[in-house]
Structure formats: structure tokens, C-alpha cells
PyMOL Python script that loads the backbone (N, CA, C, O; Angstrom):
from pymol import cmd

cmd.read_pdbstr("""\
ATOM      1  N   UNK A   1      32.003   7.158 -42.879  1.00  0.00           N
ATOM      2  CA  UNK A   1      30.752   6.430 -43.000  1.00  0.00           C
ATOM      3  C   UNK A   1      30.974   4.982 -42.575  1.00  0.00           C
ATOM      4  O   UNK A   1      31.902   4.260 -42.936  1.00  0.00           O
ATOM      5  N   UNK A   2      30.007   4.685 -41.778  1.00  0.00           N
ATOM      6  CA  UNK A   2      29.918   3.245 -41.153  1.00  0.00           C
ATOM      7  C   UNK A   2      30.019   2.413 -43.029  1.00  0.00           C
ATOM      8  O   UNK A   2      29.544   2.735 -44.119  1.00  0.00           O
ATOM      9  N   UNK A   3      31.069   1.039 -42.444  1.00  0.00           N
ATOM     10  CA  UNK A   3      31.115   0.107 -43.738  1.00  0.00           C
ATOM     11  C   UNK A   3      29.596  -1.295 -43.592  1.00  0.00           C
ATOM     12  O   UNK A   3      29.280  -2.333 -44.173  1.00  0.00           O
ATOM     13  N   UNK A   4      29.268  -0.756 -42.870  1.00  0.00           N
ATOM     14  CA  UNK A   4      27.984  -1.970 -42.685  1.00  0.00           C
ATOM     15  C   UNK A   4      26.651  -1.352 -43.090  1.00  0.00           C
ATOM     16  O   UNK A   4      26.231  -0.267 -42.689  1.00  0.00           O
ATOM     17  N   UNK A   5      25.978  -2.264 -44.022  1.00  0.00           N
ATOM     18  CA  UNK A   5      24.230  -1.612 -44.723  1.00  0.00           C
ATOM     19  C   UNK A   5      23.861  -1.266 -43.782  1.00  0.00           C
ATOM     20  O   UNK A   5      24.291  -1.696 -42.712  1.00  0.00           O
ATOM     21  N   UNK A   6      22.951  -0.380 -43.886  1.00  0.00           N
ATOM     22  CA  UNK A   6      21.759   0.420 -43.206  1.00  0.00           C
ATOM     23  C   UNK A   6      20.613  -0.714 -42.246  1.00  0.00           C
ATOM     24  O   UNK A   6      19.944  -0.594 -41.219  1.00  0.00           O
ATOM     25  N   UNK A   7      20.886  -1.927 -43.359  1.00  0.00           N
ATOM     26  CA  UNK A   7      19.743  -2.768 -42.512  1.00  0.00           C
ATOM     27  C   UNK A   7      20.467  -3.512 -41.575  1.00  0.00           C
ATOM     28  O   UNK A   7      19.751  -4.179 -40.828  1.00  0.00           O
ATOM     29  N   UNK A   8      21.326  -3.573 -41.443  1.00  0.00           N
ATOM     30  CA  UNK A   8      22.318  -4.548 -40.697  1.00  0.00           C
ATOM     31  C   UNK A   8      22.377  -3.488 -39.360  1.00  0.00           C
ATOM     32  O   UNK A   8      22.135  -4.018 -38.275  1.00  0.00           O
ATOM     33  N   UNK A   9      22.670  -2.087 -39.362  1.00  0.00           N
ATOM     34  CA  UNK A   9      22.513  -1.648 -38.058  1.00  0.00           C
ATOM     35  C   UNK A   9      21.280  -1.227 -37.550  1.00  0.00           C
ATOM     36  O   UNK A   9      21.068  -0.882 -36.388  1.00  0.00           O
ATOM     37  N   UNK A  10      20.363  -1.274 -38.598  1.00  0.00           N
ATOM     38  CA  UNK A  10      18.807  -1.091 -37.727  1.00  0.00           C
ATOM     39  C   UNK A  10      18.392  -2.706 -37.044  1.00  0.00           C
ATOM     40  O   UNK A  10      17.799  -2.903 -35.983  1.00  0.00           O
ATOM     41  N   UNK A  11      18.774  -3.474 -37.763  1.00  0.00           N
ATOM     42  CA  UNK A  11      18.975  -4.860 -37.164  1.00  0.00           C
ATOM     43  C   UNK A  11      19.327  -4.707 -35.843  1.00  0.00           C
ATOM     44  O   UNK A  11      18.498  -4.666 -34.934  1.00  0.00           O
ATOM     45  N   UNK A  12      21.015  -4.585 -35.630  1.00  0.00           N
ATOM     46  CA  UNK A  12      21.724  -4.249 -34.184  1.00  0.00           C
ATOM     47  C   UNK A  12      21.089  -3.576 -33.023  1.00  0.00           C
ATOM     48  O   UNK A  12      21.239  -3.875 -31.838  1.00  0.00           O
ATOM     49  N   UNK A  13      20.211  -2.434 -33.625  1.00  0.00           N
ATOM     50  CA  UNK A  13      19.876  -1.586 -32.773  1.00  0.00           C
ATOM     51  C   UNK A  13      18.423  -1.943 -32.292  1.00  0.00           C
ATOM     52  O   UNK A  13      18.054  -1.452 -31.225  1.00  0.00           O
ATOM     53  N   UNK A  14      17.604  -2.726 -32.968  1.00  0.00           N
ATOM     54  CA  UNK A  14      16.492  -3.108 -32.677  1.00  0.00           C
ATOM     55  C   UNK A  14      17.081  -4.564 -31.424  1.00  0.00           C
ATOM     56  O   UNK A  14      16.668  -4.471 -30.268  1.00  0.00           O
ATOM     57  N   UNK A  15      17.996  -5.771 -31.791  1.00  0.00           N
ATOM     58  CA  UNK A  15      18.116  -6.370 -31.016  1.00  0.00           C
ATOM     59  C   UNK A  15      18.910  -5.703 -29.820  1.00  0.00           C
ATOM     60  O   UNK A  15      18.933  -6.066 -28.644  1.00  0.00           O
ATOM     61  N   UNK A  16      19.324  -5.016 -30.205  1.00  0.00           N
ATOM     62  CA  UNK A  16      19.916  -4.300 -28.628  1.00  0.00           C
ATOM     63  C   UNK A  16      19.250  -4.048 -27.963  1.00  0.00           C
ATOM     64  O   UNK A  16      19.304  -4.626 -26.877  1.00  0.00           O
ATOM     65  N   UNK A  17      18.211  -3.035 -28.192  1.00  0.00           N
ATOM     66  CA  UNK A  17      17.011  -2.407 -27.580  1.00  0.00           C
ATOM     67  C   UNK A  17      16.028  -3.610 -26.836  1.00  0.00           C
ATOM     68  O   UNK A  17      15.513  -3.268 -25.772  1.00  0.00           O
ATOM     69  N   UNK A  18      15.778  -4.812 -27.268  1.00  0.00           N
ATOM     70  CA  UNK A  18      14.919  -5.700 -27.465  1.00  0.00           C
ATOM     71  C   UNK A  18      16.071  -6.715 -26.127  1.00  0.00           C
ATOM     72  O   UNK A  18      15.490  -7.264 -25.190  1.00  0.00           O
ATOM     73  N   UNK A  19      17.040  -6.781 -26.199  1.00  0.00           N
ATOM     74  CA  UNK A  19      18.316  -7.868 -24.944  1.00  0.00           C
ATOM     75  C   UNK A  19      17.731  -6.600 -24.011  1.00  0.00           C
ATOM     76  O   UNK A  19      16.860  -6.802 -23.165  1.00  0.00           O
ATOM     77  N   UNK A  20      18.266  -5.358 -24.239  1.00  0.00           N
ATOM     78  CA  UNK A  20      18.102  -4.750 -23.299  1.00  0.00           C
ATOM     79  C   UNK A  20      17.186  -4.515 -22.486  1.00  0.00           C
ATOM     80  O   UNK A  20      17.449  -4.314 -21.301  1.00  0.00           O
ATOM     81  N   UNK A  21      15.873  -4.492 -22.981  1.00  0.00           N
ATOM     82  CA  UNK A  21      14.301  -4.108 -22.646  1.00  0.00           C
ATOM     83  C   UNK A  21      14.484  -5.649 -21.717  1.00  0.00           C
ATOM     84  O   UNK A  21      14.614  -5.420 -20.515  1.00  0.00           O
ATOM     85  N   UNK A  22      14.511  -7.125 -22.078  1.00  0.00           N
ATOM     86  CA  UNK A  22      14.208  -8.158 -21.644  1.00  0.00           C
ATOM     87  C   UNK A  22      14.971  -8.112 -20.314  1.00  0.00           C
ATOM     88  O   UNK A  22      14.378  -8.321 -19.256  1.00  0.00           O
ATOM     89  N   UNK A  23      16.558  -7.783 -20.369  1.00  0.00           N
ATOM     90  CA  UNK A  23      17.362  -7.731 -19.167  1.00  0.00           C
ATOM     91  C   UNK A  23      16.513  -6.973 -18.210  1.00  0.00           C
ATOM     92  O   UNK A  23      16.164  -7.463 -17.136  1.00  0.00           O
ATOM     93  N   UNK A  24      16.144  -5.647 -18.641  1.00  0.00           N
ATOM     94  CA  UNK A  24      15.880  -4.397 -17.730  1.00  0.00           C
ATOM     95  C   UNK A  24      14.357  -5.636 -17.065  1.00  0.00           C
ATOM     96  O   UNK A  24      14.208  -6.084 -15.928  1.00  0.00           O
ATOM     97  N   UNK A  25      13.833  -5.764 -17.811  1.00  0.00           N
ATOM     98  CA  UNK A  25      12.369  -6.883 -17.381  1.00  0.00           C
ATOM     99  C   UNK A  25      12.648  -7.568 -16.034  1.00  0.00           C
ATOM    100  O   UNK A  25      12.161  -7.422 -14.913  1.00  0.00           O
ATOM    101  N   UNK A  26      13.609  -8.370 -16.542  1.00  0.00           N
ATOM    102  CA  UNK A  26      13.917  -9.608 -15.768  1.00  0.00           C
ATOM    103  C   UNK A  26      14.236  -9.025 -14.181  1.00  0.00           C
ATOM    104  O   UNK A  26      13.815  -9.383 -13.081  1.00  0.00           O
ATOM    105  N   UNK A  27      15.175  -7.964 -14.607  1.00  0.00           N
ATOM    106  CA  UNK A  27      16.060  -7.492 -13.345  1.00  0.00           C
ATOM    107  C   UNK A  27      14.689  -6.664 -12.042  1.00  0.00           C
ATOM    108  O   UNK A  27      14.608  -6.616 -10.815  1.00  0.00           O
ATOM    109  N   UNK A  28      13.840  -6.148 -13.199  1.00  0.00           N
ATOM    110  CA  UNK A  28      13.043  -5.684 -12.155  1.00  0.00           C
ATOM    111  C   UNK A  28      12.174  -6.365 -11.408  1.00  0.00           C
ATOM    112  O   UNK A  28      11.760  -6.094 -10.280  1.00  0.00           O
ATOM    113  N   UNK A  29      11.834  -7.591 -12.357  1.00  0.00           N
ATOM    114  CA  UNK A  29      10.857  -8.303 -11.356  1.00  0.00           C
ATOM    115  C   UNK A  29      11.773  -9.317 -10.401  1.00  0.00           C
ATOM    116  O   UNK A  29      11.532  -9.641  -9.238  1.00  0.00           O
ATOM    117  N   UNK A  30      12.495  -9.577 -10.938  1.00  0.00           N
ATOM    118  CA  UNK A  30      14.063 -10.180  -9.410  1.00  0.00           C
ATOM    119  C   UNK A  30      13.843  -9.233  -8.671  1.00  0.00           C
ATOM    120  O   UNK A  30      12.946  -9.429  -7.851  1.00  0.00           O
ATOM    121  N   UNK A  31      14.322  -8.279  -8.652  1.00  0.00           N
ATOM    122  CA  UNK A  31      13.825  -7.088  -7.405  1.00  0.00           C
ATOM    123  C   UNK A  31      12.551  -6.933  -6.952  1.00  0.00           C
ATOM    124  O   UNK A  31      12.405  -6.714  -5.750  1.00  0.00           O
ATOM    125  N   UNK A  32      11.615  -6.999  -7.650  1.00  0.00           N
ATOM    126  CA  UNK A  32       9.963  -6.938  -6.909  1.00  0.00           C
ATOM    127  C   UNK A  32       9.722  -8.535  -5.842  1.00  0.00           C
ATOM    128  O   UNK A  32       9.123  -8.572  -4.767  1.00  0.00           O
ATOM    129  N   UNK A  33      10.300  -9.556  -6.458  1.00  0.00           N
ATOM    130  CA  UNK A  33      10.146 -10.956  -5.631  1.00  0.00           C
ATOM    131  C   UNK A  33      11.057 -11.072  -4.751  1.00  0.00           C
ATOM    132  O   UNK A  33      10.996 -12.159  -4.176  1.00  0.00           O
ATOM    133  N   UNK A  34      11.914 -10.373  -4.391  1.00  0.00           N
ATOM    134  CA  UNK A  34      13.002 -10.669  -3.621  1.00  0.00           C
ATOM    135  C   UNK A  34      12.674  -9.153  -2.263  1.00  0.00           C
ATOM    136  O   UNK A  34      13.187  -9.040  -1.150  1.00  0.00           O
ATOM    137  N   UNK A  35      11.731  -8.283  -2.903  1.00  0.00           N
ATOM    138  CA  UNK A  35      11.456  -7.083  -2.010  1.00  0.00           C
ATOM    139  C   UNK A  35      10.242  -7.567  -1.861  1.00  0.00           C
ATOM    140  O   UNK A  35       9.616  -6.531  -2.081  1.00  0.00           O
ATOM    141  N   UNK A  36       9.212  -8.589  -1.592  1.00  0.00           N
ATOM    142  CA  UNK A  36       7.945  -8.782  -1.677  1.00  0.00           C
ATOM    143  C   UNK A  36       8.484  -9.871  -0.869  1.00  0.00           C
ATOM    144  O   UNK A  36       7.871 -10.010   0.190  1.00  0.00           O
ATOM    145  N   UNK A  37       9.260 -10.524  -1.017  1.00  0.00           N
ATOM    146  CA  UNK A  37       9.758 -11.822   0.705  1.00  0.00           C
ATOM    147  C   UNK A  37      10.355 -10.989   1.616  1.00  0.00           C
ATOM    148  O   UNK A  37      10.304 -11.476   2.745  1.00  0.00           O
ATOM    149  N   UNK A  38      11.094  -9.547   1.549  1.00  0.00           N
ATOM    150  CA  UNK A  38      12.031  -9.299   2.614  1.00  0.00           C
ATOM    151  C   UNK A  38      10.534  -8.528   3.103  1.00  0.00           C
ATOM    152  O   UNK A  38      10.236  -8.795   4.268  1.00  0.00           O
ATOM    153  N   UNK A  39       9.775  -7.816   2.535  1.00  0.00           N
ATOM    154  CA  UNK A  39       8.861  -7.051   2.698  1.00  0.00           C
ATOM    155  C   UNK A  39       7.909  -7.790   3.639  1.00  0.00           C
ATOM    156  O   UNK A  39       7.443  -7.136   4.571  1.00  0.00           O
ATOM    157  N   UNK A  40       7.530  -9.205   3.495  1.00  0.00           N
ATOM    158  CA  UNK A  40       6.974 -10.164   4.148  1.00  0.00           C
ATOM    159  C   UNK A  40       6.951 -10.868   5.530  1.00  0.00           C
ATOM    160  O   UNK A  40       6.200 -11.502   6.272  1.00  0.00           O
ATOM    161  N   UNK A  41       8.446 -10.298   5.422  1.00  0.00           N
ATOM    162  CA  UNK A  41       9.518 -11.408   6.391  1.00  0.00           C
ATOM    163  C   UNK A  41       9.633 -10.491   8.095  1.00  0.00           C
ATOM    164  O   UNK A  41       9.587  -9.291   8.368  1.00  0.00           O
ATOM    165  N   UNK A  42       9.744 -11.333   8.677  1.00  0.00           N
ATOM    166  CA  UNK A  42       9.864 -10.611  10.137  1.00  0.00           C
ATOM    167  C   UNK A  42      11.434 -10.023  10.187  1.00  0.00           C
ATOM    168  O   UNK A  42      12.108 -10.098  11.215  1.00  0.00           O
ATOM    169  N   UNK A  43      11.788  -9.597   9.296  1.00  0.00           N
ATOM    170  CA  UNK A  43      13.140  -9.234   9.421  1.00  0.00           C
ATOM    171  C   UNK A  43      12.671  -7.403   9.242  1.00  0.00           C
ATOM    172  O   UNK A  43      13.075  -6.437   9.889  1.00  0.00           O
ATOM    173  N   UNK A  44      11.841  -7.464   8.284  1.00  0.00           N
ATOM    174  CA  UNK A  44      11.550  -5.765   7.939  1.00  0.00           C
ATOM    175  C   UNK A  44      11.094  -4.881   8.756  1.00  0.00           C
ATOM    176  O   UNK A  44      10.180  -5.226   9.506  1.00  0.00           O
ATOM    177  N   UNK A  45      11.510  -3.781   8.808  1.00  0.00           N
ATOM    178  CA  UNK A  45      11.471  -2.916   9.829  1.00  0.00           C
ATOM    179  C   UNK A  45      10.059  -2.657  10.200  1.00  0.00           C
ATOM    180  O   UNK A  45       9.620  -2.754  11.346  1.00  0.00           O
ATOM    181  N   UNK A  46       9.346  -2.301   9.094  1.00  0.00           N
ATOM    182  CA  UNK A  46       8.206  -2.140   9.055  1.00  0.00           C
ATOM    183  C   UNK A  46       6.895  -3.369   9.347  1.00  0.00           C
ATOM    184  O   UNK A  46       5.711  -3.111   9.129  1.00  0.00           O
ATOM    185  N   UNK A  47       7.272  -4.398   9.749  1.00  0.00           N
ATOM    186  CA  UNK A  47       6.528  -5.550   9.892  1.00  0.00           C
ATOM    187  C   UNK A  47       6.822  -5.448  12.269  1.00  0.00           C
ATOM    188  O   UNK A  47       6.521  -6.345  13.058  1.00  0.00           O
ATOM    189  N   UNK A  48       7.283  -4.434  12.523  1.00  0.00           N
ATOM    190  CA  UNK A  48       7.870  -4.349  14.313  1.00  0.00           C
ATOM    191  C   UNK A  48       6.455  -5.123  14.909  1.00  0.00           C
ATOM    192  O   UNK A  48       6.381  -6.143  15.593  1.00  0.00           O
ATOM    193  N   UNK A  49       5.591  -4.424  14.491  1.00  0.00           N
ATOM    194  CA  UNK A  49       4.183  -4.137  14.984  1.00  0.00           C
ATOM    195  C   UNK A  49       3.437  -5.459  14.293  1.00  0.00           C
ATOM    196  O   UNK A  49       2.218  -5.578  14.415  1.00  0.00           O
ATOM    197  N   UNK A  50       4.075  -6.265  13.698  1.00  0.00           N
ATOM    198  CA  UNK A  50       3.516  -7.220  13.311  1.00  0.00           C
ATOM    199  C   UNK A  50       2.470  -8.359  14.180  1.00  0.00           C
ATOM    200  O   UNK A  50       3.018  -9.049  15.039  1.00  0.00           O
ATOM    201  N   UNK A  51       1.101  -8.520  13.958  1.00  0.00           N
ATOM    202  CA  UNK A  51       0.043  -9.499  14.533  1.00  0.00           C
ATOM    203  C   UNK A  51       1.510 -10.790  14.736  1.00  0.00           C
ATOM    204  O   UNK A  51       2.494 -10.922  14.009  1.00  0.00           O
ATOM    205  N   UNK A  52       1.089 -11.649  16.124  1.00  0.00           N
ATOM    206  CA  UNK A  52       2.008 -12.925  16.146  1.00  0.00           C
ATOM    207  C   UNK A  52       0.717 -13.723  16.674  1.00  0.00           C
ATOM    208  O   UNK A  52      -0.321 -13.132  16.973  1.00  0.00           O
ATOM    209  N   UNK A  53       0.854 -14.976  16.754  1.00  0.00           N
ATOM    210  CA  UNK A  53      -0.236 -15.816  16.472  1.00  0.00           C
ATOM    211  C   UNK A  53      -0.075 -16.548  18.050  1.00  0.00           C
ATOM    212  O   UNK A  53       1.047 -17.051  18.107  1.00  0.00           O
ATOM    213  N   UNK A  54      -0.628 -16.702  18.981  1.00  0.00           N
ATOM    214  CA  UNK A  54      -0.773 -16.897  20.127  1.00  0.00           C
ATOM    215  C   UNK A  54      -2.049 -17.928  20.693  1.00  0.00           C
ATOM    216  O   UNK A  54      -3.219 -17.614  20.913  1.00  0.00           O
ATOM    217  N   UNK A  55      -1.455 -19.123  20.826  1.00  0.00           N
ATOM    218  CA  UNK A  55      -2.075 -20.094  20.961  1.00  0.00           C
ATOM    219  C   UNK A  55      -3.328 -19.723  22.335  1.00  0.00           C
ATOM    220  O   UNK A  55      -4.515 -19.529  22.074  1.00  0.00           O
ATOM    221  N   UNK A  56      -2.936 -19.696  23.322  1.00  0.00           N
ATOM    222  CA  UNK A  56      -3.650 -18.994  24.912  1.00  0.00           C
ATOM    223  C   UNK A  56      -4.497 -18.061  24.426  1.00  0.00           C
ATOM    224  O   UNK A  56      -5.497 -18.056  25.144  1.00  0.00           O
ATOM    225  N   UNK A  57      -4.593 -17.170  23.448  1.00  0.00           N
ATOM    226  CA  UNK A  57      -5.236 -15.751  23.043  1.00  0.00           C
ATOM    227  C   UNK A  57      -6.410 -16.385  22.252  1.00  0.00           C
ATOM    228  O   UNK A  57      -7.593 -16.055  22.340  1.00  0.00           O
ATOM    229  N   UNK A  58      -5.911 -17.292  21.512  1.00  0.00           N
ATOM    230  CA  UNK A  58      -7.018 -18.083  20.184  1.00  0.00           C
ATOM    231  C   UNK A  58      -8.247 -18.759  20.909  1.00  0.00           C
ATOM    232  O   UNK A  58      -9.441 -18.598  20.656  1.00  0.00           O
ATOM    233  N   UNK A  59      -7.429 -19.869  22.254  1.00  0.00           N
ATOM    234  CA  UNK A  59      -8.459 -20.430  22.837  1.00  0.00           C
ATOM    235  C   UNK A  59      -9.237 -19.785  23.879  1.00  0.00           C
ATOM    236  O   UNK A  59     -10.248 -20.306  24.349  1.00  0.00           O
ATOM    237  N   UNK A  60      -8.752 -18.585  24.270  1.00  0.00           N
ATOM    238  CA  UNK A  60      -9.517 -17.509  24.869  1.00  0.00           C
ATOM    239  C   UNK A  60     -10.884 -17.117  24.094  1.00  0.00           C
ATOM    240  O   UNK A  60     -12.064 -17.153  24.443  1.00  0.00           O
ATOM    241  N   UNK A  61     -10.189 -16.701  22.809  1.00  0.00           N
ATOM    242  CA  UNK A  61     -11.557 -16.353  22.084  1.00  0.00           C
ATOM    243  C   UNK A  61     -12.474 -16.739  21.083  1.00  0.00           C
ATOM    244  O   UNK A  61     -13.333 -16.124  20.452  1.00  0.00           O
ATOM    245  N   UNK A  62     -11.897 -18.451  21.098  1.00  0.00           N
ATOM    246  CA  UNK A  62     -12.626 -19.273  20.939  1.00  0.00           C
ATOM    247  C   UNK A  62     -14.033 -19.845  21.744  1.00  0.00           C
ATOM    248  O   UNK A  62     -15.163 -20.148  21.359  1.00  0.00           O
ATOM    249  N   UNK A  63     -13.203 -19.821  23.335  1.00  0.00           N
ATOM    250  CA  UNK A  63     -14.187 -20.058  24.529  1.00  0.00           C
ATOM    251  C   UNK A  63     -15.256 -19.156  24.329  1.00  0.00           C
ATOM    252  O   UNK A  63     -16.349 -19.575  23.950  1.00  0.00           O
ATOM    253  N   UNK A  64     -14.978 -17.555  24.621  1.00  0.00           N
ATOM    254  CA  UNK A  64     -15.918 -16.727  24.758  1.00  0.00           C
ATOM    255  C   UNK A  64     -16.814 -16.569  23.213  1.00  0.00           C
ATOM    256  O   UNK A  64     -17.977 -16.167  23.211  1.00  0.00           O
ATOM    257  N   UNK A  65     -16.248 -16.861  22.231  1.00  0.00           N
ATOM    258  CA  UNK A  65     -16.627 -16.804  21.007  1.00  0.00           C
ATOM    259  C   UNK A  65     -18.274 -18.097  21.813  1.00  0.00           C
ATOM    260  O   UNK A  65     -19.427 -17.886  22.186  1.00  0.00           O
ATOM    261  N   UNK A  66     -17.530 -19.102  21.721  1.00  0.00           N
ATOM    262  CA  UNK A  66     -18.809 -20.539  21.979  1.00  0.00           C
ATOM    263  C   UNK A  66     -19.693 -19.798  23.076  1.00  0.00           C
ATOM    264  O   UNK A  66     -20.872 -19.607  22.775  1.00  0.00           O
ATOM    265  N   UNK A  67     -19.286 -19.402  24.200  1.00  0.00           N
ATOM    266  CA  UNK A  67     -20.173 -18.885  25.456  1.00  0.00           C
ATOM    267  C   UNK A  67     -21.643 -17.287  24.855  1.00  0.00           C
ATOM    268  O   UNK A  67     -22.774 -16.890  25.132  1.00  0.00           O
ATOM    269  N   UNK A  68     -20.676 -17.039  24.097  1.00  0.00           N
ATOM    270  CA  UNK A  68     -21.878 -15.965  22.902  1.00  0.00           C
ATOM    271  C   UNK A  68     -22.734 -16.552  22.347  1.00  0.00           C
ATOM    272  O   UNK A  68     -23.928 -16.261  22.417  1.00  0.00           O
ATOM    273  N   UNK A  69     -22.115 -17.739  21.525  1.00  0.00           N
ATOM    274  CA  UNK A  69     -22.957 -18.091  20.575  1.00  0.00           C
ATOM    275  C   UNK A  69     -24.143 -19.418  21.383  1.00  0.00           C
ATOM    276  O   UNK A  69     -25.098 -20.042  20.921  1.00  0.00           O
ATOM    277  N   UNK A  70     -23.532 -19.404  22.642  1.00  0.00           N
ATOM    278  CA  UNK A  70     -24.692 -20.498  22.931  1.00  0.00           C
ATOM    279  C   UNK A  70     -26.268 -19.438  24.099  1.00  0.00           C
ATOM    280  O   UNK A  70     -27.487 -19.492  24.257  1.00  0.00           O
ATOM    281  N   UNK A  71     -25.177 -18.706  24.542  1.00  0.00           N
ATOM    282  CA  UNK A  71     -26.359 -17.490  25.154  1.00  0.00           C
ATOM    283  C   UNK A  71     -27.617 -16.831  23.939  1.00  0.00           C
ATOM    284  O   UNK A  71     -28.750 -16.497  24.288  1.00  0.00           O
ATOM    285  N   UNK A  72     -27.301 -16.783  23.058  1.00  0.00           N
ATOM    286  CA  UNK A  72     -27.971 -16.176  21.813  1.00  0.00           C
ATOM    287  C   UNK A  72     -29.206 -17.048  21.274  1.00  0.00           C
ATOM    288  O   UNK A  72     -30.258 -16.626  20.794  1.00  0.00           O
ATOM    289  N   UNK A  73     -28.767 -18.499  21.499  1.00  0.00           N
ATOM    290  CA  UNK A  73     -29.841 -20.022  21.676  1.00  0.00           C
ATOM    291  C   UNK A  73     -30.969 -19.477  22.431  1.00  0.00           C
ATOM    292  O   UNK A  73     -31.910 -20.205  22.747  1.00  0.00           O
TER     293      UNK A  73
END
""", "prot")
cmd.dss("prot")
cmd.show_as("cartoon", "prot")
cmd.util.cbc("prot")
cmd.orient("prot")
């Protein structure tokens, strides 16, 4: 028989459970913020096909954007 009261290891086992639960917490959302920048990032495989922002393309359809909106006058 364990030499330590009954309340002393429901004690232990509640703060164990309770470090542990907080660690397991912590660790997962480190992993969700750190997979939510690589996930983001032009490094991910899945970003190949990624929109890129093209200055010549913008003022293209900016122009024709204005040439619409003044025909419509």
C-alpha cells in the first residue's frame, strides 16, 4: 500500500492531468500558428498556383475598368 493519504495522490493526479492538459494546449496551438504561416507562405506546396500581384495586369484593368465606367455615362 502506497505510504501517502488518499488526498495527497488525488491531489498529484489531478495536477498532473491539469500540467498535462495545459502542455498538450500549448503544444497544439504552436503547431496550428506555425502550420497557418508555412500554410500561408510561398514555400507550400499547395500555394504553386498561387494569385501573384502584377503591377502591368492592375493598370490594364484599371484602364479598361475607367473606359467601362465612363461609356455607361
Amino acid at each position: 500500500m502506497s505510504k501517502l493519504p488518499l488526498s495527497v495522490r488525488v491531489t498529484d493526479v489531478v495536477h498532473r492531468a491539469t500540467v498535462l492538459g495545459l502542455v498538450g494546449i500549448a503544444v497544439v496551438g504552436t503547431g496550428s500558428i506555425f502550420f497557418n504561416i508555412y500554410a500561408n507562405s510561398d514555400f507550400a506546396k499547395m500555394n504553386k498556383n498561387k494569385l501573384k500581384f502584377h503591377r502591368e495586369e492592375y493598370e490594364q484593368a484599371r484602364a479598361a475598368q475607367g473606359v467601362a465606367s465612363e461609356e455607361s455615362k
